[in-house]
FIZAGU-211650 format. One record per atom (N, C-alpha, C): residue in one letter; atom name; x, y, z; residue number from 1. Coordinates in steps of 0.05 Angstrom, whole numbers. Each point is the difference from the previous one (the first is absolute). Example, Ala and Ser with C-alpha at 12.3 -4.5 7.8 and 13.67 -1.06 7.14 Angstrom:
REM FIZAGU-211650
> a, N, 264, -114, 156, 1
> a, CA, -18, 24, 0, 1
> a, C, 18, 24, 0, 1
> s, N, -7, 21, -14, 2
> s, CA, 16, 24, 1, 2
> s, C, -15, 22, 14, 2
//
This chain:
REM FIZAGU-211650
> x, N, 741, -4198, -2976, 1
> x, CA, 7, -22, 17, 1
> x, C, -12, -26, -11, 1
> x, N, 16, -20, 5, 2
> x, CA, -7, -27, -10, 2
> x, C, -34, -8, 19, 2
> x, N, -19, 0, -7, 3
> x, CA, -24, -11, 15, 3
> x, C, 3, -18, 17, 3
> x, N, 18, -38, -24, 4
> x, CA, -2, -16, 20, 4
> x, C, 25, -6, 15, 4
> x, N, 16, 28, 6, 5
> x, CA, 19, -9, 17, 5
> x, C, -13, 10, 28, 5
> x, N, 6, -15, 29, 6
> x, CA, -15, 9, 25, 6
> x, C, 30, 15, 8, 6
> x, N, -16, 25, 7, 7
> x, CA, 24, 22, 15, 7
> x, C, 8, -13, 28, 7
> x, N, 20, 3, 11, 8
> x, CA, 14, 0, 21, 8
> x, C, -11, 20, 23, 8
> x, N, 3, -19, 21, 9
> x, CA, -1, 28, 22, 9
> x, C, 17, 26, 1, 9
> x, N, -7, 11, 2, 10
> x, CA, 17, 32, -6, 10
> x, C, 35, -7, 23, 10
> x, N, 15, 2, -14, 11
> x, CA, 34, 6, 17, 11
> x, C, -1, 22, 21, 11
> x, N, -6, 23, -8, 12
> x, CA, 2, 18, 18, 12
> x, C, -17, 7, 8, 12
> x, N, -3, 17, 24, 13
> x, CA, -21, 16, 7, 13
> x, C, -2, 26, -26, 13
> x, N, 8, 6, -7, 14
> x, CA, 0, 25, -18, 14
> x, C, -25, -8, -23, 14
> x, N, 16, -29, -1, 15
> x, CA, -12, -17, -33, 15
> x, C, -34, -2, 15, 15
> x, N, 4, -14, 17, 16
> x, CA, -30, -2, 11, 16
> x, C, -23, 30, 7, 16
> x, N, 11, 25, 1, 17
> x, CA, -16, 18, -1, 17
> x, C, -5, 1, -29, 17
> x, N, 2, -1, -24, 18
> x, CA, -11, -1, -21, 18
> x, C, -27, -14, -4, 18
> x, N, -10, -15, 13, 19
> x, CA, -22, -9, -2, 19
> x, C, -24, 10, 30, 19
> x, N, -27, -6, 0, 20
> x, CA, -20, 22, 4, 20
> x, C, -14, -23, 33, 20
> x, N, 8, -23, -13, 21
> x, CA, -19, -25, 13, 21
> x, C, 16, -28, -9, 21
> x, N, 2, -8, 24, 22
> x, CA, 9, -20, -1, 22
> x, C, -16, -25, 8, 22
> x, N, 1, -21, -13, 23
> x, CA, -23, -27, 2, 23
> x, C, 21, -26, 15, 23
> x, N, -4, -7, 22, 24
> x, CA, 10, -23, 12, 24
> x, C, -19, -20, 5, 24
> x, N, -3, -20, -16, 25
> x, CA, -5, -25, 3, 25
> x, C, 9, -19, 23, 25
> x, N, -11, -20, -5, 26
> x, CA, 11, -24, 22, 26
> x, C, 13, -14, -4, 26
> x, N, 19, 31, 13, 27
> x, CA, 36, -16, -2, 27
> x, C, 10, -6, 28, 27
> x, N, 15, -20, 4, 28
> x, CA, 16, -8, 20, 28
> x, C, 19, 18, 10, 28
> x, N, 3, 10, 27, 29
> x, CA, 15, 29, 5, 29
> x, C, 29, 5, -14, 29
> x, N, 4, -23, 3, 30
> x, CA, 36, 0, -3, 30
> x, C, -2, 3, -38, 30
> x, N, -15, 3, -10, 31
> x, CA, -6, 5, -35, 31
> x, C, 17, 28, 3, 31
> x, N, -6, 18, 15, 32
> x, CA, 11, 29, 5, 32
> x, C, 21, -2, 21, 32
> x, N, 27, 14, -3, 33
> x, CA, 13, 0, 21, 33
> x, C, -6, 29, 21, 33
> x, N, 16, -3, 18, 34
> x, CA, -12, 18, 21, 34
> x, C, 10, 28, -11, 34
> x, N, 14, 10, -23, 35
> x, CA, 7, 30, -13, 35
> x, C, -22, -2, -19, 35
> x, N, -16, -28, -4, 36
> x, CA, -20, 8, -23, 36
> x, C, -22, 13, 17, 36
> x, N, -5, -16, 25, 37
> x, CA, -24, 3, 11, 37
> x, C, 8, 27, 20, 37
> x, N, 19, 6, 2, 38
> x, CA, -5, 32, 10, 38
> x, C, -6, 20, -17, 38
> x, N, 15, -7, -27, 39
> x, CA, -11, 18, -17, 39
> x, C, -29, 1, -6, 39
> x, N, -9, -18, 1, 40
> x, CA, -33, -1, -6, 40
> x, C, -11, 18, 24, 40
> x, N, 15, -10, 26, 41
> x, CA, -21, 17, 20, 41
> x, C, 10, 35, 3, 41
> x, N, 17, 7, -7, 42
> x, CA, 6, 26, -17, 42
> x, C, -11, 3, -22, 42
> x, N, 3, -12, -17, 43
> x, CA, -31, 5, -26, 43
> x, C, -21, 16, 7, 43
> x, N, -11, -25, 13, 44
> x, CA, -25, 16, 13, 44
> x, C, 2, 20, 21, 44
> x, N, 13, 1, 26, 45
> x, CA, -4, 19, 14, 45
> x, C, 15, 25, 3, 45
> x, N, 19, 4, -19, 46
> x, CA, 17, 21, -1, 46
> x, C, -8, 11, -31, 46
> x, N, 0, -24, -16, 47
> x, CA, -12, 8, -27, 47
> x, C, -21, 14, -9, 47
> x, N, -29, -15, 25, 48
> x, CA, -19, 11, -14, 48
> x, C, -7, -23, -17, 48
> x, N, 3, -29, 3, 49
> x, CA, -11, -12, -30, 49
> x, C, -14, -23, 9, 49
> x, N, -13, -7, -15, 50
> x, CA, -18, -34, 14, 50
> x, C, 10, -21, -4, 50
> x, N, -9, -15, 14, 51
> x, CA, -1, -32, -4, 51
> x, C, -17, -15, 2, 51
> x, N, 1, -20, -14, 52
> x, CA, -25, -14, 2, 52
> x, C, 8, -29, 5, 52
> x, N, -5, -18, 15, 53
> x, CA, 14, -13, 17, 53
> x, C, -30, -32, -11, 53
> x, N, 13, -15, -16, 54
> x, CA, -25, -35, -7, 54
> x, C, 11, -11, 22, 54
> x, N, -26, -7, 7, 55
> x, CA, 9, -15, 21, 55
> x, C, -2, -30, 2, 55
> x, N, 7, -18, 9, 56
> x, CA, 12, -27, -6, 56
> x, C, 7, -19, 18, 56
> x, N, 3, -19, 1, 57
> x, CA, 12, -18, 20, 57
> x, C, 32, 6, 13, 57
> x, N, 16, 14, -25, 58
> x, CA, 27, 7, 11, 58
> x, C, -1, 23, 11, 58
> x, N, -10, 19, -8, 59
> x, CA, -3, 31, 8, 59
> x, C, -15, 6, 19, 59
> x, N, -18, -19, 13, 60
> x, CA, -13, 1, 23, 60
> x, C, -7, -23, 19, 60
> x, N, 17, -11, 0, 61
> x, CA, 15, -33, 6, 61
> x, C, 15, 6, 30, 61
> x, N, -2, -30, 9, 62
> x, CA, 17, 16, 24, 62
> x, C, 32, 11, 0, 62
> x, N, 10, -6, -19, 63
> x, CA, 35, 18, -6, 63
> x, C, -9, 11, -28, 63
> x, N, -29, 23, 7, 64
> x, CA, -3, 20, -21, 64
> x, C, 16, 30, 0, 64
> x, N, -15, 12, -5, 65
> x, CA, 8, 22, -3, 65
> x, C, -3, 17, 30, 65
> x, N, -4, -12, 19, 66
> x, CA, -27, 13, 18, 66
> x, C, 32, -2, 25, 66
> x, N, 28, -14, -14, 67
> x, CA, 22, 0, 25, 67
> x, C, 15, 11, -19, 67
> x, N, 4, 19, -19, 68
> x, CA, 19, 15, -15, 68
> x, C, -4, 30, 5, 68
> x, N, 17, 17, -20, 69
> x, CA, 0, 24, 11, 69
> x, C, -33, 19, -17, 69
> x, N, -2, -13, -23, 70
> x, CA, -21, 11, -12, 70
> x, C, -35, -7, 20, 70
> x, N, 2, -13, 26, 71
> x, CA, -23, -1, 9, 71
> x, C, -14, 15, 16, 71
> x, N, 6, 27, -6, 72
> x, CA, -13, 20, 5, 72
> x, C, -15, 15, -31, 72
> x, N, 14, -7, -12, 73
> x, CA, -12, -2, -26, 73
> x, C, -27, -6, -4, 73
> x, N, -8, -29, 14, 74
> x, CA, -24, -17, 4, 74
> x, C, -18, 27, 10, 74
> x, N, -29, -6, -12, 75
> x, CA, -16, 1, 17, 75
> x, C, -18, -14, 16, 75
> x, N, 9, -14, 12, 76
> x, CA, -2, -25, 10, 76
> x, C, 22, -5, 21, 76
> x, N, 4, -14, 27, 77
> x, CA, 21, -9, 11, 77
> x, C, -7, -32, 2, 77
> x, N, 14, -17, -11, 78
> x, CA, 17, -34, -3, 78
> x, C, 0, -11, 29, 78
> x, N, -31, -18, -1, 79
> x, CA, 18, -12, 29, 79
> x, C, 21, -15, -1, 79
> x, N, 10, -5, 28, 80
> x, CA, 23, -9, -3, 80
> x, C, 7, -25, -14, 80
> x, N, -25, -22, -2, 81
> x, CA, -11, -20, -6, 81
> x, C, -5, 1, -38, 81
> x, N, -2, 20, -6, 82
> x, CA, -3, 7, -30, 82
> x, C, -27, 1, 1, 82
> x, N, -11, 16, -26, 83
> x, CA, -32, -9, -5, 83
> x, C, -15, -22, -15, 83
> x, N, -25, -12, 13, 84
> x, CA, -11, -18, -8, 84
> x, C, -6, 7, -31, 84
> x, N, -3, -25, -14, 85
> x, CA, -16, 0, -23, 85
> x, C, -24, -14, -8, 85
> x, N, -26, 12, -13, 86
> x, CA, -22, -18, -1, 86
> x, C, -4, -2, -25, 86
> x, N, 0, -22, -11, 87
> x, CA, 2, -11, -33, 87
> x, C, -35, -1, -3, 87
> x, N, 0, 23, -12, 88
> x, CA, -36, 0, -8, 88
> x, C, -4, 20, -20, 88
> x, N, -20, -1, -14, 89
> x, CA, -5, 18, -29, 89
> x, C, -12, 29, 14, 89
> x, N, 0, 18, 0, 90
> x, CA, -4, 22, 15, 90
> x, C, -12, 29, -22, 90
> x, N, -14, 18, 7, 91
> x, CA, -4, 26, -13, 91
> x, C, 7, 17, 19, 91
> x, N, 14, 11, 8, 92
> x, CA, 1, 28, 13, 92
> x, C, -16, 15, -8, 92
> x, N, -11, 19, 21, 93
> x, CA, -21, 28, 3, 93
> x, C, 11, 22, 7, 93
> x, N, 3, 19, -9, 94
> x, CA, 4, 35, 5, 94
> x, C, -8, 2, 29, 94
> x, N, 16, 10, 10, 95
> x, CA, -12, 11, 31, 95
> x, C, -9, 35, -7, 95
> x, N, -11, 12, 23, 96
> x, CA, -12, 28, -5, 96
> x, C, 24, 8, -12, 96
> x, N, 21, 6, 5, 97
> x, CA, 27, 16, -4, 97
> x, C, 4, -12, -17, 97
> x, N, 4, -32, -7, 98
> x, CA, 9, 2, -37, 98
> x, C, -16, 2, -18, 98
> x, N, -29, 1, 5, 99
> x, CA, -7, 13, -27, 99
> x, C, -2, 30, -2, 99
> x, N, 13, 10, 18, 100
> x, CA, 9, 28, -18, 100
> x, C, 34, 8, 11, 100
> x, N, 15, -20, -9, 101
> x, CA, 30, 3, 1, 101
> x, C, 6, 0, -22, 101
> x, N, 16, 8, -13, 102
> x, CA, 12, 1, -26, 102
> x, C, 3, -20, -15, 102
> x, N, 17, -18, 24, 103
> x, CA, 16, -22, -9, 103
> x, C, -17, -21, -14, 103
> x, N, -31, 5, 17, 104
> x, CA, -13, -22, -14, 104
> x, C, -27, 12, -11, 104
> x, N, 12, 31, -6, 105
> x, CA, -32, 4, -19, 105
> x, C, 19, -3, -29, 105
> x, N, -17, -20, -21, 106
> x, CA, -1, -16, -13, 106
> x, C, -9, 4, -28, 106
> x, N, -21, 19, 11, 107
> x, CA, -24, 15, -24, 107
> x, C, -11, 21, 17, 107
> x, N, -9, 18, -16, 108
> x, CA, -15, 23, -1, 108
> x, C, -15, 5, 12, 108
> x, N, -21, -15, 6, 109
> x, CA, -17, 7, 20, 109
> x, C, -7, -27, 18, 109
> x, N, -8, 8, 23, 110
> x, CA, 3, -18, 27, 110
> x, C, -14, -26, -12, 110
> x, N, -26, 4, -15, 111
> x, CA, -16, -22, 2, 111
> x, C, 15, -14, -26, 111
> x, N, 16, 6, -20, 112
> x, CA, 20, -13, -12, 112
> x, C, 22, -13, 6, 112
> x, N, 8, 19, 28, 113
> x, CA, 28, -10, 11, 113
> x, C, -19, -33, 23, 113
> x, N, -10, 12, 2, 114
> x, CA, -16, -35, 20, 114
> x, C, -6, -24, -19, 114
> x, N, -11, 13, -17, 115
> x, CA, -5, -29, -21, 115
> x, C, 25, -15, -9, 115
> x, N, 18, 18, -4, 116
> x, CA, 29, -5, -14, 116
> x, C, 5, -23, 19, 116
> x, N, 5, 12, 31, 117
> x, CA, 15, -12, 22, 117
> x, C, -20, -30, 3, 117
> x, N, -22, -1, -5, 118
> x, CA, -27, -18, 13, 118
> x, C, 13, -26, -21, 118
> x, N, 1, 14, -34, 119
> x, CA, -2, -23, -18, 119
> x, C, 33, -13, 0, 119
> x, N, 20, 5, 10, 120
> x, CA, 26, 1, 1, 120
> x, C, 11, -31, -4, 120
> x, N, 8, -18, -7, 121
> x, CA, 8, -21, 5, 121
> x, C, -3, -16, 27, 121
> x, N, 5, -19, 6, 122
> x, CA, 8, -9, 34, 122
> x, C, 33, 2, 3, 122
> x, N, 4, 5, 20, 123
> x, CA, 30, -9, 10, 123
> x, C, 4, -25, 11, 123
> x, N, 16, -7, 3, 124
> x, CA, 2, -32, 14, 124
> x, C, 13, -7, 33, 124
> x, N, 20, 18, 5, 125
> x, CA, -3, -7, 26, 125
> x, C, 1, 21, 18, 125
> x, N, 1, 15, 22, 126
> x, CA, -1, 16, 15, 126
> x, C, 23, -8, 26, 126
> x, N, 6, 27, 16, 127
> x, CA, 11, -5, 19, 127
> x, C, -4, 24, 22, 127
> x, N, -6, -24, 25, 128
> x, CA, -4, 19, 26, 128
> x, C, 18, 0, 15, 128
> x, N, -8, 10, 29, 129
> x, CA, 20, -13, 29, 129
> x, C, 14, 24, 0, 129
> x, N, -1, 19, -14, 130
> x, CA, 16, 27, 3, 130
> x, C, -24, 29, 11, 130
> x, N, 24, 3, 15, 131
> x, CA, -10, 33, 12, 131
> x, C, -3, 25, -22, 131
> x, N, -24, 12, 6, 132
> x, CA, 21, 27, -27, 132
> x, C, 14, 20, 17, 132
> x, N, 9, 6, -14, 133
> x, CA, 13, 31, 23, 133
> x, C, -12, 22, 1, 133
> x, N, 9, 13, 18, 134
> x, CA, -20, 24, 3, 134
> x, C, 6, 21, -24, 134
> x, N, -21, 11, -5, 135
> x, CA, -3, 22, -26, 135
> x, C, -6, -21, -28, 135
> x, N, -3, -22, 4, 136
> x, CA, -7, -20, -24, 136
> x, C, -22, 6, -5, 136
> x, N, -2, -4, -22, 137
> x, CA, -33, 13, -9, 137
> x, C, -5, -28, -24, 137
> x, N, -17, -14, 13, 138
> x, CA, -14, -30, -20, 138
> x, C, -14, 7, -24, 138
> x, N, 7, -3, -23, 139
> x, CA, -14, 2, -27, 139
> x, C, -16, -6, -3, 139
> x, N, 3, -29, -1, 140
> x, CA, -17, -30, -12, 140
> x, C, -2, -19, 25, 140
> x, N, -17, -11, 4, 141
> x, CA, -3, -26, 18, 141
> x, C, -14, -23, -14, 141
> x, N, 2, -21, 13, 142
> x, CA, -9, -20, -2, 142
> x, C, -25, -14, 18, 142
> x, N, -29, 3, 3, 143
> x, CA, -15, -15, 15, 143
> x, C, -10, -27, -9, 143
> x, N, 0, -25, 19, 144
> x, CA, -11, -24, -20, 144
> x, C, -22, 9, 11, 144
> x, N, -14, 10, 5, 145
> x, CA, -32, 2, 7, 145
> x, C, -2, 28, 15, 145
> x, N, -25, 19, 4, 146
> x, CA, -6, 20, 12, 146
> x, C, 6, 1, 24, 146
> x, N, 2, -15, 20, 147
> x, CA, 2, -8, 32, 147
> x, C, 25, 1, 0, 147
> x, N, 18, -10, -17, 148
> x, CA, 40, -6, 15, 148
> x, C, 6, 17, -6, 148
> x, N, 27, 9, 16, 149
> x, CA, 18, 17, 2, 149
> x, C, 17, 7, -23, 149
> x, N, -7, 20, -9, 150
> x, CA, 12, 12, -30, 150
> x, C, 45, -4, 8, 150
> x, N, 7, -14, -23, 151
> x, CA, 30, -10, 2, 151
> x, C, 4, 22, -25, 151
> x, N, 21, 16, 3, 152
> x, CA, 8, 18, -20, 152
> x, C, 17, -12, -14, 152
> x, N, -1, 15, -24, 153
> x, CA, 6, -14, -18, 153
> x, C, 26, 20, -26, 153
> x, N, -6, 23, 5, 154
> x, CA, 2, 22, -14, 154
> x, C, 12, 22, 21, 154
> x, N, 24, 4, 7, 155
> x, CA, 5, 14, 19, 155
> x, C, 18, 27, -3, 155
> x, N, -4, 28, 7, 156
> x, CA, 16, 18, -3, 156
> x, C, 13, 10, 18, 156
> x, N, 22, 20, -6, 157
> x, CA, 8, 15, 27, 157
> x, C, 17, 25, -16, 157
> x, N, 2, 13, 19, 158
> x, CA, 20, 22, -11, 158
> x, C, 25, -14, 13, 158
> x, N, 15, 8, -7, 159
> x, CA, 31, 0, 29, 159
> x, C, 28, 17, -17, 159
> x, N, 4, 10, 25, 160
> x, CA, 21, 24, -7, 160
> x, C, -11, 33, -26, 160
> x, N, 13, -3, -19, 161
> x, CA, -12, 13, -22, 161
> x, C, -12, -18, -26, 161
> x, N, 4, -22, 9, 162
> x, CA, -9, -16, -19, 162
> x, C, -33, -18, 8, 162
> x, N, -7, -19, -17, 163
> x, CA, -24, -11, 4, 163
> x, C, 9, -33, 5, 163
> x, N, -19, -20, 2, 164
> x, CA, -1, -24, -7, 164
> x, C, -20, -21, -6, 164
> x, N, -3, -9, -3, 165
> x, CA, -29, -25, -7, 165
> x, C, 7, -27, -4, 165
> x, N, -20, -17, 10, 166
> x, CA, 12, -26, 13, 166
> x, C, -22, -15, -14, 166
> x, N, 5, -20, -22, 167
> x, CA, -26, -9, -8, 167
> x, C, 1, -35, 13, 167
> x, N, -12, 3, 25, 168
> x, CA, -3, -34, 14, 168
> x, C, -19, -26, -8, 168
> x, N, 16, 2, -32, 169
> x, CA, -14, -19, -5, 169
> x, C, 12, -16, -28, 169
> x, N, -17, -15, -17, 170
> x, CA, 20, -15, -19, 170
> x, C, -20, -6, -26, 170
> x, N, 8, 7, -24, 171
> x, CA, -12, -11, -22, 171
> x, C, -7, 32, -15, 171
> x, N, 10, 20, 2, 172
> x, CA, 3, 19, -11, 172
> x, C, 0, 1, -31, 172
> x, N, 20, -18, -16, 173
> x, CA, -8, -14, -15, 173
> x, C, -23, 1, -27, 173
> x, N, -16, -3, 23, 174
> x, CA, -31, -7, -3, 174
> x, C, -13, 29, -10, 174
> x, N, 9, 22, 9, 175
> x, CA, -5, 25, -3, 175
> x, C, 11, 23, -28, 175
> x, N, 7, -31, -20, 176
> x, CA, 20, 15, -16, 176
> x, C, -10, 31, -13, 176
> x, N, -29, 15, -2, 177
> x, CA, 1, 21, -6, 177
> x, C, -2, -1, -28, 177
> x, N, -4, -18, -8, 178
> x, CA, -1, 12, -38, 178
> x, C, 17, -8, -1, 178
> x, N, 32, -6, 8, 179
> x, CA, 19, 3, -11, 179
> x, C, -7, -28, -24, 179
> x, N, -8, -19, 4, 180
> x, CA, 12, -18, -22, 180
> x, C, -23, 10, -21, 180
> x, N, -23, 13, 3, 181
> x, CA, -14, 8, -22, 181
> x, C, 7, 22, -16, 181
> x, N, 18, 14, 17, 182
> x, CA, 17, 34, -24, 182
> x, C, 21, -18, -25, 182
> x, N, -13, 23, -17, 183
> x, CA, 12, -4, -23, 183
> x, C, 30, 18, -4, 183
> x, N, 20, -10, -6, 184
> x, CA, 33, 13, -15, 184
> x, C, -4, 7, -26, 184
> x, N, 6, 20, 1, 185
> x, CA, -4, 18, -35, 185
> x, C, 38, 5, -10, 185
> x, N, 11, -14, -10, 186
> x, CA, 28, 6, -10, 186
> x, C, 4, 33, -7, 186
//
């Protein structure tokens, strides 16, 4: 396949079970029509497959995702109002359960996987004002100090046969992973 061509959303549902995980950014609902976004929520809950849901000013906005059919998808419920955003440099922290969840063990051993998460970049903006749902299980949070109320940041759920994760926040980016330091060998 051509690298820098960007693939299309999958046509069919059929086409769309070929892949394992699906990544939704912060897109504006109507980006998907309503046979795309059922298929997604069959993806996951009939499929068995994840999603991973950036979250954004459109995607968790007040005509986000949180009044379509994929918002059970969320782990999270959208007030009706949409969710706030706070424009600030941030580190998220492992809660008990995400440092030993999969999704965010990182390295090998715990006191590797904390340092990893501790030295991580900043993110830049965050977003609250949302409920989680029940059976949500918080990854990562956000405290500006020991005393306030931990704002999650990092969110999971199962639903149906499938999973989901909700990352409430912005500058991911920032997290590139090596990628721009790996080397291409022809």
């Amino acid at each position: 396949t051509d690298v820098n061509k960007v693939p299309r959303f999958p046509d069919t549902r059929q086409a769309l079970q070929g892949y394992d995980v699906l990544i939704i950014g912060d897109l504006q609902p109507s980006t998907l029509t309503q046979e795309q976004q059922a298929a997604v929520v069959d993806f996951v809950e009939k499929g068995g497959k994840a999603v991973i849901f950036l979250g954004g000013g459109n995607s968790l906005g007040i005509d986000g995702f949180g009044k379509t059919a994929m918002a059970n998808l969320l782990p999270i419920v959208i007030p009706p109002t949409g969710c706030f955003v706070q424009d600030e440099d941030f580190n998220p922290g492992l809660t008990q359960q995400g440092a030993y969840h999969p999704i965010t063990r990182l390295k090998d051993t715990q006191a590797s996987n904390e340092a990893l998460w501790r030295d991580l970049p900043t993110l830049s903006h965050w977003y609250g004002g949302f409920q989680l749902r029940g059976g949500s299980t918080t990854l990562a949070e956000y405290r500006q100090n020991r005393t306030d109320r931990a704002v999650p940041i990092i969110i999971f759920q199962r639903t149906g046969q499938g999973k989901s994760l909700l990352i409430a926040a912005e500058g991911l980016w920032n997290w590139a992973f090596g990628v721009g330091n790996s080397t291409v060998e022809d």
